[in-house]
N, C-alpha and C positions, 0 to 999 in steps of 0.2 A: 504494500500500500504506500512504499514511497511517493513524494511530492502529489499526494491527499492530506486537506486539512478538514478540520472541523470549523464551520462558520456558524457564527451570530451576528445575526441582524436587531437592531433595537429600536424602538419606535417608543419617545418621550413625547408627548401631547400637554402640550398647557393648552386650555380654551378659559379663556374670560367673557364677560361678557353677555350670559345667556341666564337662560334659569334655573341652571344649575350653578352658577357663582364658578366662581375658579376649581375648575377639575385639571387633576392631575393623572393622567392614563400612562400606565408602562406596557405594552406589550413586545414581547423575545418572541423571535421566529429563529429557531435554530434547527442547521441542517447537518449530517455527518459522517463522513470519511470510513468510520469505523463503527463497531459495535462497542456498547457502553451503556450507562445510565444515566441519567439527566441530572444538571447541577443543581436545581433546585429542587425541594421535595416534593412530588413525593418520588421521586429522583426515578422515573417511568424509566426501564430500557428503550435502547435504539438500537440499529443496526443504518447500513448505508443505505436503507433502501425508505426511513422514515425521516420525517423532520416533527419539532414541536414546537411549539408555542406554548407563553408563558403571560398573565392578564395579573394585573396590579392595578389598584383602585384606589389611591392616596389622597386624603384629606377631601371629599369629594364633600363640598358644601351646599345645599339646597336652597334656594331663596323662594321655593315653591309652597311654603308653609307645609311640606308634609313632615311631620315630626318622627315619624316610622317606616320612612323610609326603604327600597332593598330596590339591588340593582341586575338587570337584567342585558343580556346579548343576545343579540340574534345574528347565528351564521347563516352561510350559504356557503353549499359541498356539493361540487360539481364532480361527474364520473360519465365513463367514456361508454356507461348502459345505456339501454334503452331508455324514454321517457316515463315507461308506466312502470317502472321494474319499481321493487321496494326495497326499503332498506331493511333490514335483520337488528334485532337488537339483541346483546347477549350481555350477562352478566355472570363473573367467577369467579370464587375465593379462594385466595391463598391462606396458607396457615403462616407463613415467614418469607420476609425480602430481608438478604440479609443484609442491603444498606438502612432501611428501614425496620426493625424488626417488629412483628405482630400479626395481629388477622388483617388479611383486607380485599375490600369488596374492590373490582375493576369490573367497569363501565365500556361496551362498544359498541359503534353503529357499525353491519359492515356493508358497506356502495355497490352495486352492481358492476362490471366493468364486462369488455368483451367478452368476455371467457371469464370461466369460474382461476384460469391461474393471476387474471391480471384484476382482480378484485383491489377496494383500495376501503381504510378503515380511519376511525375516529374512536380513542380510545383514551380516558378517562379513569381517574378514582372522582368517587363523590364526597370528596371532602374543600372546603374553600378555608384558606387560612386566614386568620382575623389580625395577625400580628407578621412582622416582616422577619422575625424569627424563625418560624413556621414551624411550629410546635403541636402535634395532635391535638395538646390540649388546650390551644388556643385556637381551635379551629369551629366550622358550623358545616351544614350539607348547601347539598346543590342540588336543583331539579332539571336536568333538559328534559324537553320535553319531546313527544314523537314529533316527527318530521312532518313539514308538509309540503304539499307540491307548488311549485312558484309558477304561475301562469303566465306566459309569457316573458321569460326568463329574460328575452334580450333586450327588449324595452326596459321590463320590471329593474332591471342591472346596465344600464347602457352608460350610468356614468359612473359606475366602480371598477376597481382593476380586475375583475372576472371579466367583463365586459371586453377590455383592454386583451384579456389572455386569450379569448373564446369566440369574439365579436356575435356574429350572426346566427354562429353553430350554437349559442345557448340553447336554441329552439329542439335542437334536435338530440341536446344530451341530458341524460339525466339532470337535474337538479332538486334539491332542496331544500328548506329553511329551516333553522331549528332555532327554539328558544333556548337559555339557559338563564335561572334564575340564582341569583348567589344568595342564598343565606337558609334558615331553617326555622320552624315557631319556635318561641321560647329564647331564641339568640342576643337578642336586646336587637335588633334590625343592626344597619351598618353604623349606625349614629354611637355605638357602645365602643369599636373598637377604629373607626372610620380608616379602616385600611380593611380591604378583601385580596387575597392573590388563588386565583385558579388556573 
């Protein structure tokens, strides 16, 4: 594997100005060379054939008067299936990671692709850390929700970078959108620890 590296890309967002008052968004898009586990926890393996991404939610202030606050994303995951094809969801416990040690639940959606070998996945623990520590115990759940189908994909996307990677062929590839909710009842909302990282 000489002259392969491991890349990160980072993306800092300050926005002022709206109604959500000065947010601070981190997200890491990291791609890689080799097989490994991921620097942050809950430190997901990779191989060179995955990338991940990493979401931080720092001091996110509200001027919307909602005192209870919790915050949500909404993806879009394109794959080279059919349009009607669905996605899978599976979920599996391990009893031990041995950089992380304990039970734990992992989360996947898996994408339709040409063929059942060139399939492509989204894959997840449900846990959101509340502290930049990223402590189990200072953590809450996460809900994505099922997928749904994007109606006109290329319009619906015409000014994001899918749009940019896909242009016209949106229409004719799989896509679809998912929500994901950060936080859990019971949690104090985001306003207790006002940093979330999934």
């Amino acid at each position: 594997m000489a002259g392969r590296v491991n890349l990160t890309v980072s993306f800092k967002e300050l926005v002022s100005k709206n109604f959500l008052g000065n947010i601070l968004c981190f997200l890491q898009l990291s791609g890689y060379a080799t097989d490994g586990f991921g620097h942050w926890l809950p430190h997901l393996s990779h191989s060179s054939k995955t990338s991940q991404f990493d979401v931080q939610l720092d001091h996110l202030n509200s001027s919307s008067g909602f005192n209870h606050s919790r915050f949500a994303i909404e993806l879009y995951v394109v794959s080279e299936g059919e349009p009607e094809e669905s996605i899978v969801r599976q979920i599996s416990t391990t009893l031990d990671d041995e950089h992380t040690p304990g039970i734990f639940k992992t989360e996947e959606l898996i994408m339709p692709g040409v063929n059942s070998s060139y399939q492509s996945y989204f894959q997840w623990r449900p846990v959101v850390y509340t502290t930049p520590v990223r402590d189990l115990s200072e953590s809450t759940g996460v809900t994505v929700g099922q997928s749904a189908k994007v109606d006109q994909p290329a319009k619906t996307l015409r000014n994001t970078l899918l749009y940019s990677l896909y242009g016209d062929e949106l229409d004719q590839l799989f896509v679809r959108k998912i929500n994901v909710t950060l936080g859990a009842p019971e949690d104090g909302f985001y306003r207790k620890t006002k940093y979330q990282a999934w």
